[in-house]
C-alpha positions in Angstrom: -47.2 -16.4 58.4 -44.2 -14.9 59.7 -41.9 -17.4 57.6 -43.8 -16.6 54.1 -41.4 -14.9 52.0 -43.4 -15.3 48.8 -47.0 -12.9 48.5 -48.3 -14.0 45.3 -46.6 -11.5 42.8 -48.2 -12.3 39.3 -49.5 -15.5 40.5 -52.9 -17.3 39.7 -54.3 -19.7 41.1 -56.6 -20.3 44.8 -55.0 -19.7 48.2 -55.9 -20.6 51.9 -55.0 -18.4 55.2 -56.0 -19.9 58.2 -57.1 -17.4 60.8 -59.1 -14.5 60.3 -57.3 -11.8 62.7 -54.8 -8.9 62.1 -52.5 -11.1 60.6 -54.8 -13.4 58.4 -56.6 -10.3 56.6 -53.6 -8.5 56.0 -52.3 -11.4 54.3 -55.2 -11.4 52.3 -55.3 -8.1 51.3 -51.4 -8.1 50.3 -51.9 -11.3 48.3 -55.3 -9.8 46.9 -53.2 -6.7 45.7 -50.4 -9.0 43.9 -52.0 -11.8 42.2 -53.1 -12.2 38.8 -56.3 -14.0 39.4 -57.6 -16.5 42.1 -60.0 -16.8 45.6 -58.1 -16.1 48.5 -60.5 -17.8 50.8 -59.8 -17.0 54.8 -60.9 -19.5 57.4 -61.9 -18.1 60.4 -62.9 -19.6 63.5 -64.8 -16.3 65.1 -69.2 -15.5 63.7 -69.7 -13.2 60.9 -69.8 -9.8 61.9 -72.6 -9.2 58.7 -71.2 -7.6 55.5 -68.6 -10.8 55.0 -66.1 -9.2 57.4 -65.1 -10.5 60.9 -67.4 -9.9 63.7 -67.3 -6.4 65.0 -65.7 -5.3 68.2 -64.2 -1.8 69.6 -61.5 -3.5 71.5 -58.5 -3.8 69.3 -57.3 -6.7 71.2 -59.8 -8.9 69.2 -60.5 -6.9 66.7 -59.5 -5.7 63.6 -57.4 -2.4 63.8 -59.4 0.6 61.4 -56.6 0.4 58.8 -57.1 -3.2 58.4 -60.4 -3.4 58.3 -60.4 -0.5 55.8 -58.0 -2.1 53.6 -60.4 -5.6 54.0 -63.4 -3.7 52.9 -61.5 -2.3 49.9 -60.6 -5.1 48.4 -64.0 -6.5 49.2 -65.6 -3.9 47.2 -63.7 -3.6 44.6 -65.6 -4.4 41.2 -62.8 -3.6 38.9 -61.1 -7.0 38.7 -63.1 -9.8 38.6 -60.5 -12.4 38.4 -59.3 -11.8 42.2 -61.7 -12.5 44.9 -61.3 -12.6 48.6 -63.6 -15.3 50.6 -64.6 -15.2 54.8 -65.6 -19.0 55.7 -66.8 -18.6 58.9 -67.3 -20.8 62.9 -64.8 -23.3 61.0 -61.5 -24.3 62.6 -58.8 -26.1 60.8 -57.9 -29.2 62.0 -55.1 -30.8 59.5 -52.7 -29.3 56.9 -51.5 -32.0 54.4 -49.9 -32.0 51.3 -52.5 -34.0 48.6 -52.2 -37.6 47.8 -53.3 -37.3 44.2 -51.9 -34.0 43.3 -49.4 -31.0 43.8 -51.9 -28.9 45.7 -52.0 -28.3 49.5 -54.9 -29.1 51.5 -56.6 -27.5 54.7 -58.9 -29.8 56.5 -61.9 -27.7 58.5 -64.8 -28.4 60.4 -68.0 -26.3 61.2 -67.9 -25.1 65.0 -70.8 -27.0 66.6 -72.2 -29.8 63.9 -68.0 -30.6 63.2 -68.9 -31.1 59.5 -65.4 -31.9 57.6 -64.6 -29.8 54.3 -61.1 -30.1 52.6 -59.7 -27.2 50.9 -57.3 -27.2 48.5 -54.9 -24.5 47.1 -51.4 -25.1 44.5 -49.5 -22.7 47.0 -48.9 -23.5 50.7 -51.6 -23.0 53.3 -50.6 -19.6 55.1 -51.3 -20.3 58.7 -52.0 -16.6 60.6 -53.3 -17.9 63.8 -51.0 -16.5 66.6 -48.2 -18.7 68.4 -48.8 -19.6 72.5 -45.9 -18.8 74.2 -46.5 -21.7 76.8 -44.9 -24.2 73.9 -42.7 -21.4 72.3 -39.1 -23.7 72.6 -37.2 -20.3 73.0 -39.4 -18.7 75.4 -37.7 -16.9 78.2 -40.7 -17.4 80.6 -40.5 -21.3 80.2 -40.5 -23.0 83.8 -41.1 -19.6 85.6 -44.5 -19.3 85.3 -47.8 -21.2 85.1 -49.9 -20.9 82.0 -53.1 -21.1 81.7 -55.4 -22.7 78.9 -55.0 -19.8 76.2 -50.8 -20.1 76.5 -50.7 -16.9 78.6 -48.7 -15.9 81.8 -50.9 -16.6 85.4 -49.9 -13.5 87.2 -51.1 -12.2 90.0 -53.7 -9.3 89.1 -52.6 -6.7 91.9 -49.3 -6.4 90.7 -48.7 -8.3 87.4 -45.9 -10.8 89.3 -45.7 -14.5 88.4 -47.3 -16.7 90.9 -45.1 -19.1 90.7 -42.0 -17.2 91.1 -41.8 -14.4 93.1 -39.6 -11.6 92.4 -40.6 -11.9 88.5 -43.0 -10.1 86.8 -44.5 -9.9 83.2 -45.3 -7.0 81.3 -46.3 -6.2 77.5 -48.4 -7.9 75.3 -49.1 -11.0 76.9 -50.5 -10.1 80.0 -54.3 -11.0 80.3 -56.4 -11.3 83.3 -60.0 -12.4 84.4 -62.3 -9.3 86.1 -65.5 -8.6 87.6 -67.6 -6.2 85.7 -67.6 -3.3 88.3 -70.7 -2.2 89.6 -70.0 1.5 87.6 -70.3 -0.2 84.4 -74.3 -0.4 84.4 -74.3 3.7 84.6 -72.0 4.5 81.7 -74.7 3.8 79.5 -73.0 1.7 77.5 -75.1 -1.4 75.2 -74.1 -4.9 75.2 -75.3 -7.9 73.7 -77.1 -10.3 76.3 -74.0 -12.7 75.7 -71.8 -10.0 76.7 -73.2 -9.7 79.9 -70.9 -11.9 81.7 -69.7 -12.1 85.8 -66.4 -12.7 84.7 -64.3 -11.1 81.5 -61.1 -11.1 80.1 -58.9 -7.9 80.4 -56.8 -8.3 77.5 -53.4 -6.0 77.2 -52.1 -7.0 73.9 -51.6 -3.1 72.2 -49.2 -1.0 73.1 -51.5 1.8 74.7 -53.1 -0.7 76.7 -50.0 -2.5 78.4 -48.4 0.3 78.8 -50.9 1.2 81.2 -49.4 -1.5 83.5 -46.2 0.2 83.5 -46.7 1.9 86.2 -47.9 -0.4 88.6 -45.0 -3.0 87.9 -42.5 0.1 89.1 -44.4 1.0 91.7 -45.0 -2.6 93.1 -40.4 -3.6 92.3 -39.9 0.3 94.0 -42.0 -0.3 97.4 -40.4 -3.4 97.8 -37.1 -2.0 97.5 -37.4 0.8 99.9 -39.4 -1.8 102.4 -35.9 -4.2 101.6 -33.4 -1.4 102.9 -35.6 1.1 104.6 -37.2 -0.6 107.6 -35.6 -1.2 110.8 -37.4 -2.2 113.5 -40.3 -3.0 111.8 -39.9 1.1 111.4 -39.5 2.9 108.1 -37.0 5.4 108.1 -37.1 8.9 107.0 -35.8 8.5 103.5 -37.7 5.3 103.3 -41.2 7.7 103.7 -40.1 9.9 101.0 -39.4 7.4 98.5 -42.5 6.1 98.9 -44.3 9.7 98.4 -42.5 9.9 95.4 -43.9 6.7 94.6 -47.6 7.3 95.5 -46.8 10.9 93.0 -45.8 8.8 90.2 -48.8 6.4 90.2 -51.2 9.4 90.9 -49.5 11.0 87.5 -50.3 8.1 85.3 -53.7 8.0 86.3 -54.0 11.2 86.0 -52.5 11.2 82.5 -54.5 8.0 81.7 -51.8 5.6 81.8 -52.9 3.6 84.8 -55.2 0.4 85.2 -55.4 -1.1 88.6 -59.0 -1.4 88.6 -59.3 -4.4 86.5 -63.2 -4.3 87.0 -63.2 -0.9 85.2 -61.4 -2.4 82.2 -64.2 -4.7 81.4 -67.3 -2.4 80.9 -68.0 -3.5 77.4 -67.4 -2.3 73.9 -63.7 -0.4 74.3 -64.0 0.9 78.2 -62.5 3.8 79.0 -59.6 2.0 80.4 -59.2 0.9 76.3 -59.3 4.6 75.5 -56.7 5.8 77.1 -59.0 7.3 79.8 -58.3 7.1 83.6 -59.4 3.9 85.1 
């Protein structure tokens, strides 16, 4: 996706994208908007969300953001040209991308989730791929022998303060920081429905928008600051004067972001269903 430097301008002619997130449907859309005529058809791996658009979900982390989704339904609506169309094949994964042996086109091999039925699609113009990149077999990652991964390609860190667990000293913040939580025992009073296969013990906590890993920021200071002041402060096994203020000033900082709804140390909180108020911005 990222390497595609040609959207279809004028063109006819069937394409395929593989993967149905923010990055498949916004190619669709773009090529939707520039070719002359042909089916964009999207494969995506996720259930139908009813309406022929992805399934629906308040978190943005695996969701579609409002603009995209607005500019999916738009095109999906519109009746004016009938020689563009966009398709949604849904619970299919790809599993092969091959050039065919009998003609010019390209060719997307997919299965059905579950039954693993085999259907072969076929397009003139190169399959767009638009399903992500794992950082655990990125060749220029920076992480790359300083942390574990675990089976998604993310970071294992430790939850209480984002660090690596295999290094100590390092720790990860932004976009790729995910961690497993406890629904907390709040959750059941903020009247909130979920579907019954929502209702798990354990959820992921996802961080991959801006608003939402910034909400770490804090706690990733406030861990590398104690640890400081605890470095050069303590003699004795006493801390010093100056050592105590620090870590008031500290202890203000953290109670600021909360305050200002910047601050997630709960991780329990951050998985009450639908978009949480962590999510929101809210205080967790």
């Amino acid at each position: 996706y990222s390497k595609v430097d040609y959207w279809g301008e004028g063109a006819k002619g069937d394409w395929v994208i593989v993967g149905g997130g923010e990055a498949g449907i916004d190619a669709a859309v773009t090529l939707y908007n520039n070719i002359e005529s042909g089916v964009i058809t999207i494969v995506d791996k996720g259930p139908n969300g009813g309406n022929n658009t992805p399934e629906i979900a308040e978190d943005p982390s695996i969701a579609l953001t409002p603009r995209t989704k607005a500019r999916l339904m738009a095109a999906l609506m519109d009746k004016a040209n009938l020689k563009r169309s966009i398709n949604i094949i849904y619970d299919h994964s790809c599993v092969d991308v091959k050039e065919s042996t009998t003609t010019t086109n390209f060719q997307a091999v997919i299965v059905e989730n579950g039954t693993l039925k085999k259907t072969t699609l076929e397009s003139p113009h190169p399959i767009i791929m638009a399903t992500g990149f794992k950082l655990a077999t990125s060749p220029n990652c920076v992480l790359k022998g300083l942390v574990d991964w675990d089976e998604t390609g993310r970071p294992v860190l430790d939850p209480a303060c984002d660090m690596s667990t295999k290094t100590s000293g390092l720790f990860v913040v932004g976009p790729m920081v995910q961690h497993v939580a406890k629904k907390s025992a709040d959750c059941n009073e903020m009247n909130i429905e979920m579907m019954e296969e929502e209702k798990k013990e354990d959820e992921k906590v996802i961080f991959c928008f801006i608003y939402k890993f910034r909400s770490r920021f804090a706690l990733v200071a406030g861990e590398i600051l104690s640890r400081i002041v605890l470095d050069y402060h303590v003699e004795n096994g006493q801390l010093d004067d100056e050592g105590k203020a620090v870590l008031s000033d500290v202890s203000q900082m953290m109670e600021l972001y909360k305050d200002k709804g910047m601050l997630i140390t709960d991780l329990s909180k951050a998985v009450c269903g639908e978009l949480g108020a962590c999510a929101t911005g809210n205080s967790c």
